[in-house]
C-alpha positions in Angstrom: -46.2 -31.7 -22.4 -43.0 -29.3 -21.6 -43.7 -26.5 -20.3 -43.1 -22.9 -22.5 -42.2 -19.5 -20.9 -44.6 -18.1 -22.1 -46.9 -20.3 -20.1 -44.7 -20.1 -16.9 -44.9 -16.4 -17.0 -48.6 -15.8 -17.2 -50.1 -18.6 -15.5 -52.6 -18.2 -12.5 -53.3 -19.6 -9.2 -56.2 -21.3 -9.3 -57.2 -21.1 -5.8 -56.4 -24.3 -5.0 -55.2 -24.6 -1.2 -52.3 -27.3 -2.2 -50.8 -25.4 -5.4 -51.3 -26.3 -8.8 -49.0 -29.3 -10.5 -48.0 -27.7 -14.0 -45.0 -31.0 -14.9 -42.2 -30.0 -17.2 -41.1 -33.9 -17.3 -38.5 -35.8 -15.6 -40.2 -35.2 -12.4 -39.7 -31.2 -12.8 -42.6 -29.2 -12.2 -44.0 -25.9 -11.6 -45.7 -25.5 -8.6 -47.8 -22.4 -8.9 -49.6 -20.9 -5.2 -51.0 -17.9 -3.6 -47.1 -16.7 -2.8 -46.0 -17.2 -6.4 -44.0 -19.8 -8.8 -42.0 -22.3 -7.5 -40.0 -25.5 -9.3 -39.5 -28.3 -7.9 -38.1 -31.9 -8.7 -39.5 -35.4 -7.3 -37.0 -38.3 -7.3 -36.5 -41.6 -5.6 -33.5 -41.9 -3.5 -32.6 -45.6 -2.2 -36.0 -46.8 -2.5 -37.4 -42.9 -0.9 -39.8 -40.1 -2.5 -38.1 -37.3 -1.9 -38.5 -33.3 -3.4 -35.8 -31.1 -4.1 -36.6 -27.4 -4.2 -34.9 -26.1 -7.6 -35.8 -22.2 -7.2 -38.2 -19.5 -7.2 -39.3 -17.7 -10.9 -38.8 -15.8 -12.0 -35.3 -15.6 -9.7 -34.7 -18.9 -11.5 -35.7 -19.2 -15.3 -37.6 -21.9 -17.4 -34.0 -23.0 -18.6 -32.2 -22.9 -15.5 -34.7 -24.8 -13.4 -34.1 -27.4 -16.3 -30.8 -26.8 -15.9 -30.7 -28.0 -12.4 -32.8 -31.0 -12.6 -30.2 -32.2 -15.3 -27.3 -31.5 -12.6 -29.7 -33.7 -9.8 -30.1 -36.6 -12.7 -26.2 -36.6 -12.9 -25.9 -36.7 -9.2 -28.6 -39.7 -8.8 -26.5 -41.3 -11.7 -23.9 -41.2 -9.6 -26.0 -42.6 -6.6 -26.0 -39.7 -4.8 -28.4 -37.8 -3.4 -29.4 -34.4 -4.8 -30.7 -32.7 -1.2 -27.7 -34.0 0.7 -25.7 -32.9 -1.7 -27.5 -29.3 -1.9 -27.4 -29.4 2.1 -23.8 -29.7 1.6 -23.4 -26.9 -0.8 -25.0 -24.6 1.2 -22.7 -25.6 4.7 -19.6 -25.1 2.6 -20.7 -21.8 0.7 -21.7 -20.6 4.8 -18.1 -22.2 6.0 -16.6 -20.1 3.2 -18.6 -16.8 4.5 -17.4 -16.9 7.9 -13.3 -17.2 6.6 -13.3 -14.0 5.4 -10.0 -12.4 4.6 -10.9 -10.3 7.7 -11.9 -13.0 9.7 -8.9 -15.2 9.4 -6.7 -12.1 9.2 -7.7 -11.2 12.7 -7.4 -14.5 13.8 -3.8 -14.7 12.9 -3.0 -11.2 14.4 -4.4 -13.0 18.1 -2.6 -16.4 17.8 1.2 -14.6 16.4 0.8 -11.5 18.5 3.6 -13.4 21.1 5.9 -13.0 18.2 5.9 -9.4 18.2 6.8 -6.2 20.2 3.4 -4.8 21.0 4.1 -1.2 19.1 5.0 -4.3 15.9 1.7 -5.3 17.1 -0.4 -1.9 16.8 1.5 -1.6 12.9 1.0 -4.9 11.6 -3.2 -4.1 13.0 -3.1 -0.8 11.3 -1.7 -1.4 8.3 -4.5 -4.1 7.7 -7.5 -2.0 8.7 -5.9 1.2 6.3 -4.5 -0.5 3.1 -6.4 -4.5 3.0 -9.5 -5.2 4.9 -11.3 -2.4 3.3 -10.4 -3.4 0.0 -10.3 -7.4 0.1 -11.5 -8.1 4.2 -14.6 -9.4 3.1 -14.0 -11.7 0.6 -13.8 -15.5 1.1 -10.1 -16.5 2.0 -10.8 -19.5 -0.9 -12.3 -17.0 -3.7 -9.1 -14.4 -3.4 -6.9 -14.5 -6.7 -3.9 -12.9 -7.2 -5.4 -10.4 -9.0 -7.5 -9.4 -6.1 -4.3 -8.8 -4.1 -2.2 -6.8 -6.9 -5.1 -4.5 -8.3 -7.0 -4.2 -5.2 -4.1 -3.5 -2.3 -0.8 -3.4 -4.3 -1.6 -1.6 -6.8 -3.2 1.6 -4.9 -0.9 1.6 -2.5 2.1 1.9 -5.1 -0.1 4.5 -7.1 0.2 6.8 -3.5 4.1 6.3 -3.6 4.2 3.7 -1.1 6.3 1.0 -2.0 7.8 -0.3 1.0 4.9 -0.4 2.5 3.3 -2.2 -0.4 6.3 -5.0 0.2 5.6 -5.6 3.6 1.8 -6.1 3.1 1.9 -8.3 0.3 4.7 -10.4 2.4 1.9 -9.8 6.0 -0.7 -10.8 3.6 1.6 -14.2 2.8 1.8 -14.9 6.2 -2.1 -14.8 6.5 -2.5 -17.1 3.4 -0.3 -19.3 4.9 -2.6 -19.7 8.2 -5.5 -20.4 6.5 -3.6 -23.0 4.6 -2.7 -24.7 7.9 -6.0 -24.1 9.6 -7.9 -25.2 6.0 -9.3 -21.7 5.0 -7.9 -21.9 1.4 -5.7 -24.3 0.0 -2.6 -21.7 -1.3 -0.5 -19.0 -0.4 -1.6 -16.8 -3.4 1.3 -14.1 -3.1 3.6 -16.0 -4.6 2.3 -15.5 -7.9 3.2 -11.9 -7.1 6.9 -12.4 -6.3 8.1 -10.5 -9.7 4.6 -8.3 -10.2 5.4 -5.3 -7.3 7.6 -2.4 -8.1 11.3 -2.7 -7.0 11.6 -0.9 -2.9 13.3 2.2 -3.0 16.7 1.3 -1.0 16.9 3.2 2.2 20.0 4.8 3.6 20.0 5.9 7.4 21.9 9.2 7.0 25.2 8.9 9.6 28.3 10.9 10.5 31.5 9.0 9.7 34.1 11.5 9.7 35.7 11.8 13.4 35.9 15.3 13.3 31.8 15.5 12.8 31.1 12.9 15.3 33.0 14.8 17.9 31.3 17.6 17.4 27.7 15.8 17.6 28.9 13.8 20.7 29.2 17.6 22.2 26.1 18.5 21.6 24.5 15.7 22.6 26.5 16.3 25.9 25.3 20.2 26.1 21.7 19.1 25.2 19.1 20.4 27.7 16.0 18.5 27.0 14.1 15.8 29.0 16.1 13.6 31.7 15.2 10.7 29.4 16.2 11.8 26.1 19.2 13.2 26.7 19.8 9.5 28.4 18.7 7.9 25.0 20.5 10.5 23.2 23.6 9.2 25.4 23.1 5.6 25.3 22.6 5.7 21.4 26.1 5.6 20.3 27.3 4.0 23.4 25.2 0.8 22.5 24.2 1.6 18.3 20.9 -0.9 18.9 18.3 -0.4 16.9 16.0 2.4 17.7 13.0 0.7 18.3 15.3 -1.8 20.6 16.6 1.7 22.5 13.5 3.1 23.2 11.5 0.0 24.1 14.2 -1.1 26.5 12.6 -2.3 30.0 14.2 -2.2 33.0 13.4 -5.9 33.9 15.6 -6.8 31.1 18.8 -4.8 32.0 21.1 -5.8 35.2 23.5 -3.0 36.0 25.6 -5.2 38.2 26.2 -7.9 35.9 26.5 -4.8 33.4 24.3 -6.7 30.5 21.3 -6.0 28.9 19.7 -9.4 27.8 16.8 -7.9 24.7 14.2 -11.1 24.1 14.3 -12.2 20.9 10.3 -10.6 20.3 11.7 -7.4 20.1 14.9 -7.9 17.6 14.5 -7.5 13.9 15.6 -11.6 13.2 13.7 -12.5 16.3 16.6 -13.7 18.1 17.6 -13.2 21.6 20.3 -10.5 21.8 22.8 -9.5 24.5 24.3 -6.3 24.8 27.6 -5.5 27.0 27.4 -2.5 29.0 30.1 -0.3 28.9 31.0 1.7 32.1 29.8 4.8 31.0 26.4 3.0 29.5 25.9 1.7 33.4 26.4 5.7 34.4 24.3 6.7 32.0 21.2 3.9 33.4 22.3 4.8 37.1 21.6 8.6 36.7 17.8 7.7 35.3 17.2 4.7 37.6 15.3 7.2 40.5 13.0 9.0 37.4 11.7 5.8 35.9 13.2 2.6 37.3 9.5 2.0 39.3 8.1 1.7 35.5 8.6 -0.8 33.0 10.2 1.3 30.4 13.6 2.7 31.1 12.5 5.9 28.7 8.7 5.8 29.2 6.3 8.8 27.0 6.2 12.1 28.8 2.5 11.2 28.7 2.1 8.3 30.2 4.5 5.6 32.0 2.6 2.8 30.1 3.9 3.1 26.6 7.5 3.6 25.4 9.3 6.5 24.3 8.0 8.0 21.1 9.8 6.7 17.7 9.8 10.6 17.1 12.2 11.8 20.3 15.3 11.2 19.0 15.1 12.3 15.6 13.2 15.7 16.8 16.0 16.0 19.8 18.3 15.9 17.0 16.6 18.2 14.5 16.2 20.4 17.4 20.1 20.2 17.7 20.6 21.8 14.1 21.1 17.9 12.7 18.9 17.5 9.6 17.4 14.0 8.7 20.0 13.9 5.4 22.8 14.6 8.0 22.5 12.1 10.9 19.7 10.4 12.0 18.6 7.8 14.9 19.4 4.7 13.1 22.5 6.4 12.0 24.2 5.5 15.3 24.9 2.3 13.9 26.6 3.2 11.0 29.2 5.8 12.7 29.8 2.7 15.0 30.4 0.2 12.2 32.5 2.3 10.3 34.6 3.9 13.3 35.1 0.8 14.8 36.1 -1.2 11.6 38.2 1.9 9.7 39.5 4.0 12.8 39.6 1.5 15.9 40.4 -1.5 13.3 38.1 -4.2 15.7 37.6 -7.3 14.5 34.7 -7.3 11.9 32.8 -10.4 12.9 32.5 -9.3 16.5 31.3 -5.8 15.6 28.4 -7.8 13.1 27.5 -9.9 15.9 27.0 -6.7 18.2 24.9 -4.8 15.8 22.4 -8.5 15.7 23.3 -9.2 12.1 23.6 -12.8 11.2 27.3 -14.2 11.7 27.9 -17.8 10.7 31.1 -20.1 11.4 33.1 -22.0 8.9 30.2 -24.8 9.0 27.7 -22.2 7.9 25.8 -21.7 11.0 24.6 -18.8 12.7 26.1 -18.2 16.2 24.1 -18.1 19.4 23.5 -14.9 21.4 26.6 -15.9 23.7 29.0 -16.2 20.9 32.7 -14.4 21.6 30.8 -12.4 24.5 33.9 -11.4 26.5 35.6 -10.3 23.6 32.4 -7.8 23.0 32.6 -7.0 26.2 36.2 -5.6 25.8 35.2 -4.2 22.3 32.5 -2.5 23.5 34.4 -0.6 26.5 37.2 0.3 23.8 34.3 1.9 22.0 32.9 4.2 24.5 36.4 5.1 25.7 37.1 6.3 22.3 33.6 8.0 21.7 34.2 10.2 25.2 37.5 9.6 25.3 40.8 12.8 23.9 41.2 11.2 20.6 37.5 12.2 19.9 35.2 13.8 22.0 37.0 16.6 23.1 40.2 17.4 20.7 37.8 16.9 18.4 
C-alpha cells in the first residue's frame, strides 16, 4: 500500500536496531530510525542491488521523494545508473562552487597582471573588490545572467553618477567571462547581452591652452615654479614630450638613454599596449641631466616624496598647476597634448601623421596597417626639436 502523509509524518520508531521498512512501491521506501525519517530507493544496476539515498523528511516531502525515484526510473531506462549519476551531480555542483566569480576573477588578475603597468594593476584589483565582488563574487561563474551584471554592478554604480567607471567594469568583467570560457568556468561571455543596456559615457575633454599668447605665459610659470626638484622636472618635460601622464610620471630610468637621446616606453605601460619611442629633444636631455644625481640610483625618474619605490603621484602635476593659479577647466596634465597637437598642426604646420604617431595614436598606411614603433623616426626626431625650440624659443616663450 502507498504510503499517505499523514502516515509519514506521525509514524514511530519502533525500536528496532535496523530501522523500520514502511515501502511506498517501486522500490521507494521510508526508512524510519532512532535519528529520524529517511527515503530511500532499491534498484538493480547491471545485474547489482544497489540503494540510492533520496532525502531526509521532512527536508524532502512525501511527493518529492516520489519525485525523485521517478527521475532514477528514467535514468535506469536509460541504462544508467542513478548513484553514479547523483555522484556526478554533486562533483559538478562542488566544481561549480569553487569557480566563483571571485575565484576566477582573481585568477585572471594573476595570469594578465604582465599586461599591465602595476598602478593599472592596483585599479583594475580595486575596482573589483569596491563595485563587483561584493555584489556578484560569490556567485558561480556558470549561474551569472546578465541580469546579475546590470542590476547588481551596473546599475548601482550608474545610480552614484559613475558612468565611466560603470563602462570599464562591465568591459573588465568581459574579459573575466571570457577566461572562464577558455579555462571552462562558463560557457559565454554574458556582457554582451549588455552592449546597448548601460547609459551612454559622458565624453571627457582634457582642458588645454591653445592660444600662443596663454601658453607662453604658462611656459613662464612653469619656468619660475619653485616646488620639488622633480616636479618642476615633470612640469618641464610635459610639454616638451606631451606623453600621457601616467607614461610621464611612471617613466624609469632603465628605459631612457640620454646619449642615444631616446626614451624606448614598453608597450605594458601605453594605452594600445604598444611599444612606443619618444625622441628626446635637447632641452628634454637637460631637463633628465639636471635630475639624474637626485634619483637616477632609483627606478623611477620622478619617484613619491615618500618613498623611492612607487612613482610620482597622479596628483603632482595637476596640484603643481592649481597651485600655479591654473584651474582644472583651464589647463590640465593631459592637456599638454592637446596645446602640442594643435600648435604643431595650426601654428608650426608639421606634418599631421607624424605628430599622430608621436602622441601613440594608431596611424595606418595606404594598405590599412598600423605602423611599427620605428615608423618615420628621424623625421620625429627633427619634429620634435622644432617643437621645443618653438615652446622655449622668442616666438613663444618669452615675447610672449
Amino acid at each position: 500500500m502507498a504510503l499517505t502523509d499523514t502516515f509519514v509524518k506521525q509514524v514511530k520508531w519502533s525500536g528496532k536496531p535496523t530501522g523500520d521498512k514502511h515501502t511506498d512501491g517501486d522500490g521507494m521506501y521510508l526508512l524510519v530510525k532512532q535519528g529520524g525519517r529517511y527515503w530511500r530507493l532499491d534498484y538493480r544496476h547491471l545485474g547489482k542491488r544497489k540503494t540510492l539515498a533520496l532525502g531526509v523528511y521532512p527536508a524532502v516531502s512525501l511527493a518529492k521523494a516520489r519525485k525523485r525515484r521517478e527521475e532514477a526510473r528514467e535514468l535506469l531506462a536509460d541504462g544508467k545508473d542513478p548513484s553514479a549519476a547523483k555522484q556526478d551531480a554533486q562533483q559538478a555542483k562542488l566544481a561549480e562552487a569553487a569557480n566563483t566569480f571571485e575565484v576566477v576573477a582573481r585568477d585572471w588578475l594573476e595570469k594578465t597582471a604582465a599586461n599591465r603597468a602595476a598602478i593599472t594593476q592596483g585599479k583594475v584589483r580595486t575596482w573589483l573588490e569596491k563595485d563587483v565582488f561584493p555584489h556578484i563574487g560569490q556567485m558561480p561563474m556558470r549561474t551569472i545572467g546578465p541580469r546579475d551584471l546590470l542590476e547588481k554592478v551596473v546599475r548601482r554604480m550608474e545610480a552614484r553618477g559613475a558612468i565611466d567607471t560603470a563602462h570599464r567594469i562591465k568591459q573588465l568583467c568581459g574579459q573575466v567571462f571570457r577566461y572562464a570560457v577558455v579555462t571552462g568556468s562558463t560557457e559565454r561571455d554574458v556582457t554582451a547581452d549588455l552592449k546597448d543596456a548601460l547609459k551612454a559615457k559622458v565624453k571627457e575633454h582634457h582642458a588645454a591652452l591653445t592660444d600662443p599668447k596663454d601658453v607662453g605665459k604658462l611656459l613662464r610659470a612653469i619656468y619660475d615654479y619653485t616646488g620639488h626638484p622633480t616636479t618642476v622636472a615633470a612640469l618641464k618635460l610635459a610639454p616638451l614630450l606631451f606623453v600621457r601622464p601616467g607614461e610621464l610620471r611612471t617613466a624609469e630610468w632603465a628605459e631612457i638613454d640620454l646619449d642615444g637621446a631616446e626614451w624606448r616606453i614598453p608597450g605594458s605601460k601605453m594605452k594600445m599596449k604598444n611599444d612606443h619611442i619618444v625622441p628626446l629633444c635637447k632641452q628634454a636631455v637637460e631637463v633628465l641631466r639636471s635630475i639624474q644625481p637626485l634619483t637616477g640610483g632609483g627606478k623611477y625618474v620622478f619617484p613619491s616624496i615618500r618613498t623611492g619605490l612607487r612613482p610620482m603621484s597622479e596628483n603632482t602635476i595637476n596640484g603643481a598647476l592649481r597651485g600655479m593659479g591654473y584651474a582644472n577647466t583651464v589647463h590640465t596634465r593631459h592637456g599638454f597634448r592637446a596645446t602640442a597637437r594643435t600648435l604643431m598642426d595650426e601654428v608650426l604646420e608639421m606634418r599631421v601623421d607624424l605628430i599622430e604617431h608621436q602622441l601613440a595614436h594608431t596611424v595606418k598606411d595606404p594598405n590599412g596597417r598600423a605602423y611599427n614603433r620605428t615608423a618615420h623616426l628621424p623625421a620625429r626626431r627633427k619634429m620634435m626639436q622644432k617643437w621645443a625650440d618653438y615652446l622655449v624659443g622668442p616666438d613663444l616663450f618669452i615675447n610672449h
